[in-house]
Backbone as CSV, one residue per row, in Angstrom:
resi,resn,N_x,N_y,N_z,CA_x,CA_y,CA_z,C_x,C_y,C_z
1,UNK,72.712,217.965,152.660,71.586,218.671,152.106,72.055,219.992,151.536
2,UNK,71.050,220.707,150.833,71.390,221.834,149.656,70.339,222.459,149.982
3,UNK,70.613,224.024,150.821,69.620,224.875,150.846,69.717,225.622,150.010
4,UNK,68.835,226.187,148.876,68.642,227.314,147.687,67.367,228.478,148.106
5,UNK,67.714,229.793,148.928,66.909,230.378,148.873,66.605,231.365,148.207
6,UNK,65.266,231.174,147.676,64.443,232.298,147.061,63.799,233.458,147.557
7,UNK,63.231,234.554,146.358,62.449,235.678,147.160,61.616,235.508,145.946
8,UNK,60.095,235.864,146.455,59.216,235.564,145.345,58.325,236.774,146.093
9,UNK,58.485,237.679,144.939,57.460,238.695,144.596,58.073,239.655,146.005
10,UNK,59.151,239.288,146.464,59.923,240.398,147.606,59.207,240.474,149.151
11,UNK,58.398,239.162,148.966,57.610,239.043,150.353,57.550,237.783,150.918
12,UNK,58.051,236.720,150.209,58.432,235.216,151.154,59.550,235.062,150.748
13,UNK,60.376,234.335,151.602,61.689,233.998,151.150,61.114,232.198,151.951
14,UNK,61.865,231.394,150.383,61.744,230.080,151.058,62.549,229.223,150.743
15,UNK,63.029,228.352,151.088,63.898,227.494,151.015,63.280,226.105,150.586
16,UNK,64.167,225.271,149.505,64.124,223.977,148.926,64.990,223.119,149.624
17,UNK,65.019,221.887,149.799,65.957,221.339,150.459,66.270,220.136,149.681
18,UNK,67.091,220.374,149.099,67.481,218.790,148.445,68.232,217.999,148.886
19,UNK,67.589,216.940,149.522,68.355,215.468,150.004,69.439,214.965,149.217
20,UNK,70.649,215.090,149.586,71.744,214.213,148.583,72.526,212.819,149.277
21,UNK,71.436,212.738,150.710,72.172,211.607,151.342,72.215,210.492,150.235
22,UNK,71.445,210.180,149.357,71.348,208.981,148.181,72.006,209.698,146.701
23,UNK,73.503,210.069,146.383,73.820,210.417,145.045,73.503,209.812,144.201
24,UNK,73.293,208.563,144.184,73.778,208.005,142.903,72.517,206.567,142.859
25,UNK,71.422,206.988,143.137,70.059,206.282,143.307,69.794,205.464,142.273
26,UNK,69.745,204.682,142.620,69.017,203.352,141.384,67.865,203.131,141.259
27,UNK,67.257,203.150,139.949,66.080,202.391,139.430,65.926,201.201,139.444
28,UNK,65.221,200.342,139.514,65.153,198.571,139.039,63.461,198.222,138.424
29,UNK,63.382,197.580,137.549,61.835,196.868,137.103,62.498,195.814,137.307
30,UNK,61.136,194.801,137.925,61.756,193.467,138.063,60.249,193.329,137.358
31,UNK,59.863,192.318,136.287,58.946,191.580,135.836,59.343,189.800,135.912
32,UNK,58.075,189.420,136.264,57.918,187.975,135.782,56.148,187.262,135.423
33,UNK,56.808,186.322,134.892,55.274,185.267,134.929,54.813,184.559,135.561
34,UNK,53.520,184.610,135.979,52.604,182.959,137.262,52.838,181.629,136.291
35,UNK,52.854,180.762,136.819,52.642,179.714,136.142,52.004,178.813,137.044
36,UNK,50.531,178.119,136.769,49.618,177.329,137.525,49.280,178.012,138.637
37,UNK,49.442,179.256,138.998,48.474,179.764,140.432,47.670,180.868,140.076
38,UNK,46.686,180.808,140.696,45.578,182.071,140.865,46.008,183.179,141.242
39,UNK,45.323,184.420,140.701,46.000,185.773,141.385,45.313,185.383,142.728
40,UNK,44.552,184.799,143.419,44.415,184.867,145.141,45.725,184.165,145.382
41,UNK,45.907,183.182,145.097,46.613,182.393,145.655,48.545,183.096,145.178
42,UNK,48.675,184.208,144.324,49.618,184.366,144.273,50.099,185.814,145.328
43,UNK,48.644,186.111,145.729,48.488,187.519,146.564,48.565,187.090,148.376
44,UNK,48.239,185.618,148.873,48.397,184.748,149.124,49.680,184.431,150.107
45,UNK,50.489,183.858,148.730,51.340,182.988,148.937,52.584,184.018,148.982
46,UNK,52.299,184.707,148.067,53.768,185.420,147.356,53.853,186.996,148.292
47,UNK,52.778,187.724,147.228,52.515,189.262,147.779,52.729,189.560,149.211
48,UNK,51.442,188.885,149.946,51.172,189.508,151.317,52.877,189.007,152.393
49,UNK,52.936,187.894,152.135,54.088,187.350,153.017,55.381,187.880,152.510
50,UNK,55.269,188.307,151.389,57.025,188.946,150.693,57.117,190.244,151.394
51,UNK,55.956,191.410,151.053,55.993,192.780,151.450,56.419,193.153,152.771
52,UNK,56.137,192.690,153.914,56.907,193.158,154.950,58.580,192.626,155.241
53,UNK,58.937,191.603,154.335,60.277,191.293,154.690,60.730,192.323,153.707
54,UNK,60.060,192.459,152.295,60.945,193.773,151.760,61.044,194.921,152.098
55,UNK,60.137,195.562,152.940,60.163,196.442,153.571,61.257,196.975,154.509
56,UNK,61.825,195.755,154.503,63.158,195.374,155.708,64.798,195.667,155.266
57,UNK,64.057,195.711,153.843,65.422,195.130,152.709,66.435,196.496,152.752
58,UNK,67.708,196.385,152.958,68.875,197.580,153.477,69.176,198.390,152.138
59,UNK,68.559,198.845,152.180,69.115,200.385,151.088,67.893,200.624,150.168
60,UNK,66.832,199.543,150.260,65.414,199.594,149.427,64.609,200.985,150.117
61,UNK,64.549,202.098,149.078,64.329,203.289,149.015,62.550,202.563,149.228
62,UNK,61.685,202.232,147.988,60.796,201.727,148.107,60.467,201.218,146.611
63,UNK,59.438,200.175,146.657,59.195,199.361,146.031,57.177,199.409,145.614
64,UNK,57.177,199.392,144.191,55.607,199.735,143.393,55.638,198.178,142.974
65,UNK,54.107,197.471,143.619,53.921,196.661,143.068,53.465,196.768,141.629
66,UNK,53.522,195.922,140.962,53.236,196.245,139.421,52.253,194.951,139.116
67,UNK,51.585,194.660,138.441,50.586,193.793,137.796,49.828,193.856,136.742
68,UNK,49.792,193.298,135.505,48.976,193.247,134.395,48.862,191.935,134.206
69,UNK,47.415,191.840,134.649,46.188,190.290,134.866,46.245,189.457,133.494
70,UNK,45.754,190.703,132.224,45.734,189.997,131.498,46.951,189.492,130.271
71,UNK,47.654,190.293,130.550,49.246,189.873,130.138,50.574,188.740,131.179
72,UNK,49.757,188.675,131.957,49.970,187.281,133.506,51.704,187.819,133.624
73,UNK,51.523,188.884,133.191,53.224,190.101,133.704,53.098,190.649,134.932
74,UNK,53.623,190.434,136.027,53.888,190.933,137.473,54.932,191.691,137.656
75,UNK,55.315,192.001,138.756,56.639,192.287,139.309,56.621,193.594,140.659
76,UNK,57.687,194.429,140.001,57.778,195.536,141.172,58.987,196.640,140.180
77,UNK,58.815,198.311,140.640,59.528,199.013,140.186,60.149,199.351,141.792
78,UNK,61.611,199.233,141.713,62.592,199.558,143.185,62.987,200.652,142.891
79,UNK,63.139,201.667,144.288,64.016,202.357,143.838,65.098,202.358,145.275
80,UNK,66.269,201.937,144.963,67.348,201.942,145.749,68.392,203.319,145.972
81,UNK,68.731,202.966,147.392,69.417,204.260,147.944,70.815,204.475,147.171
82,UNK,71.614,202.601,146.607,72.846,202.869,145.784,72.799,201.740,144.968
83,UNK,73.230,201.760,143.779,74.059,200.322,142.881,74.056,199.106,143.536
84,UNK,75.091,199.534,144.532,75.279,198.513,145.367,74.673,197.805,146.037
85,UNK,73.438,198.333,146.849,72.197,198.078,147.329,71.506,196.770,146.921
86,UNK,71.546,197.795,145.436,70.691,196.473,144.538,70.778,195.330,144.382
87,UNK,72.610,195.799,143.996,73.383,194.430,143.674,73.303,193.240,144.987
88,UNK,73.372,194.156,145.756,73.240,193.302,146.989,72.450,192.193,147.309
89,UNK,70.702,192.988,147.233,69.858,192.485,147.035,69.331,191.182,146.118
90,UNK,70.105,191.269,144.766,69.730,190.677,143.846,70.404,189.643,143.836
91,UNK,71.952,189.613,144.982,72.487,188.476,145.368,72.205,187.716,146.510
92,UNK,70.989,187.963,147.365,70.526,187.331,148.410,69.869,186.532,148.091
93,UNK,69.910,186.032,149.371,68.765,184.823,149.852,67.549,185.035,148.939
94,UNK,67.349,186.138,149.614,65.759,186.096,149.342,65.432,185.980,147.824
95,UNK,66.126,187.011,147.229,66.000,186.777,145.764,65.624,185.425,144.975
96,UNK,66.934,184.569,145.749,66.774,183.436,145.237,65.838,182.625,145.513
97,UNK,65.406,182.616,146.919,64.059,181.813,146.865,62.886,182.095,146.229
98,UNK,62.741,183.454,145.788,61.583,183.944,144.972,61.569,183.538,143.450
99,UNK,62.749,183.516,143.198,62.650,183.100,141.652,62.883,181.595,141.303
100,UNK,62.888,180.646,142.589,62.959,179.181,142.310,61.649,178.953,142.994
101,UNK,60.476,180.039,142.929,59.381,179.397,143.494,58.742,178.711,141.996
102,UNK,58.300,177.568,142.254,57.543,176.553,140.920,57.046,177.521,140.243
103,UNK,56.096,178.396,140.743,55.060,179.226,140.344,55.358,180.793,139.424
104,UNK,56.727,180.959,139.406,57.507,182.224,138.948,58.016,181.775,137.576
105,UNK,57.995,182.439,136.468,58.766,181.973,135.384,59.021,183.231,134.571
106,UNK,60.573,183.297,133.772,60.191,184.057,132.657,60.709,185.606,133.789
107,UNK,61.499,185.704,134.823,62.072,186.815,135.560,63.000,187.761,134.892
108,UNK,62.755,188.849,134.921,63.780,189.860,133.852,63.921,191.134,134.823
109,UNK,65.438,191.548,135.323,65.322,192.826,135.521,66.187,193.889,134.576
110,UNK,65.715,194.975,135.213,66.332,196.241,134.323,66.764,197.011,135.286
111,UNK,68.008,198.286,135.469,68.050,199.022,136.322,68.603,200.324,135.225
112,UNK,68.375,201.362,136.145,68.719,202.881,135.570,69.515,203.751,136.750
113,UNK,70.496,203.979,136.642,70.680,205.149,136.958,70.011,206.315,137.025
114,UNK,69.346,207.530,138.540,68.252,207.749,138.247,68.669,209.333,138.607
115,UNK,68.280,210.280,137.683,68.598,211.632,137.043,67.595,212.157,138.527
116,UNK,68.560,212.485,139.552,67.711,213.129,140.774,67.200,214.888,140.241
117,UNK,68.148,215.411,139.875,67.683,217.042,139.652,66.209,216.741,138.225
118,UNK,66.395,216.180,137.803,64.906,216.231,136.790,64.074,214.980,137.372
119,UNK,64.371,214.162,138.164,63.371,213.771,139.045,62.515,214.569,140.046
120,UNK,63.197,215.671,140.266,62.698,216.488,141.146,61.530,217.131,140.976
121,UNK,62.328,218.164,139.471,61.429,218.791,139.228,60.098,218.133,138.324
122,UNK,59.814,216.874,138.074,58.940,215.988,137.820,58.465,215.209,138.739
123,UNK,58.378,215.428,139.857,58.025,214.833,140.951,58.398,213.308,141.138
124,UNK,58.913,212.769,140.440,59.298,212.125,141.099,60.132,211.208,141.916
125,UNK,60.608,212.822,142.674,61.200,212.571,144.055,60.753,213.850,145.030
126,UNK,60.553,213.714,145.969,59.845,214.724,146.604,61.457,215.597,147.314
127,UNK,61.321,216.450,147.490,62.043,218.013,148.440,61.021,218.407,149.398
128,UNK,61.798,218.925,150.428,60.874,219.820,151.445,61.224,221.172,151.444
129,UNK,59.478,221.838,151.167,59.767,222.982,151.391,59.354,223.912,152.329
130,UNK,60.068,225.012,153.138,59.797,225.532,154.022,60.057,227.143,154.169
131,UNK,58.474,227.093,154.229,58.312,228.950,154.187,59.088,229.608,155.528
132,UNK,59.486,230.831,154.906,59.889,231.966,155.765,59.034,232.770,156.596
């Protein structure tokens, strides 16, 4: 971690703390298409029973479900603790059973390398801060 302290207006002094346990943090969009199932039945089958095993998943920072109904485009935005992580991920099990489900078609991911100091100050990645 990276303490930077300030004095603001000569009467708090406070400190930022920037997390660098994750340098080199990855982005991922994963999109795909339903084919023959209902959004119940894909919230169901897929959603509710996937989310707590990903929750599990080793270096998965966290994961935004994503959905547009009427473009039948799904997926998830990841954000991983390293590269490697991902790669990891994207070579498992699990992966693979998700994208040989009948019902999945049309799977595309993307990843980014993810700019932590202007994530920051754009929120999004959070710092803790703590008054003096």
């Amino acid at each position: 971690m990276i303490c930077a302290f300030f004095r603001w207006w000569y009467t708090f002094t406070f400190c930022i703390i920037i997390n660098l346990k994750y340098p080199t943090m990855q982005a991922q969009i994963i999109t795909y298409q339903l084919n023959d199932i209902s959004q119940a039945e894909y919230l169901k089958q897929m959603v509710e029973p996937d989310a707590p095993i990903l929750a599990e998943v080793k270096g998965l920072i966290s994961k935004v479900w994503l959905s547009d109904v009427e473009k039948n485009t799904f997926g998830g935005f990841y954000l991983w603790e390293t590269k490697t992580a991902m790669e990891d991920f994207m070579n498992s099990d699990l992966v693979k059973a998700v994208v040989s489900r009948p019902y999945v078609k049309n799977v595309s991911s993307v990843d980014y390398e993810v700019n932590q100091n202007a994530s920051m100050v754009t929120r999004g990645l959070k710092s803790v801060v703590e008054a003096f």
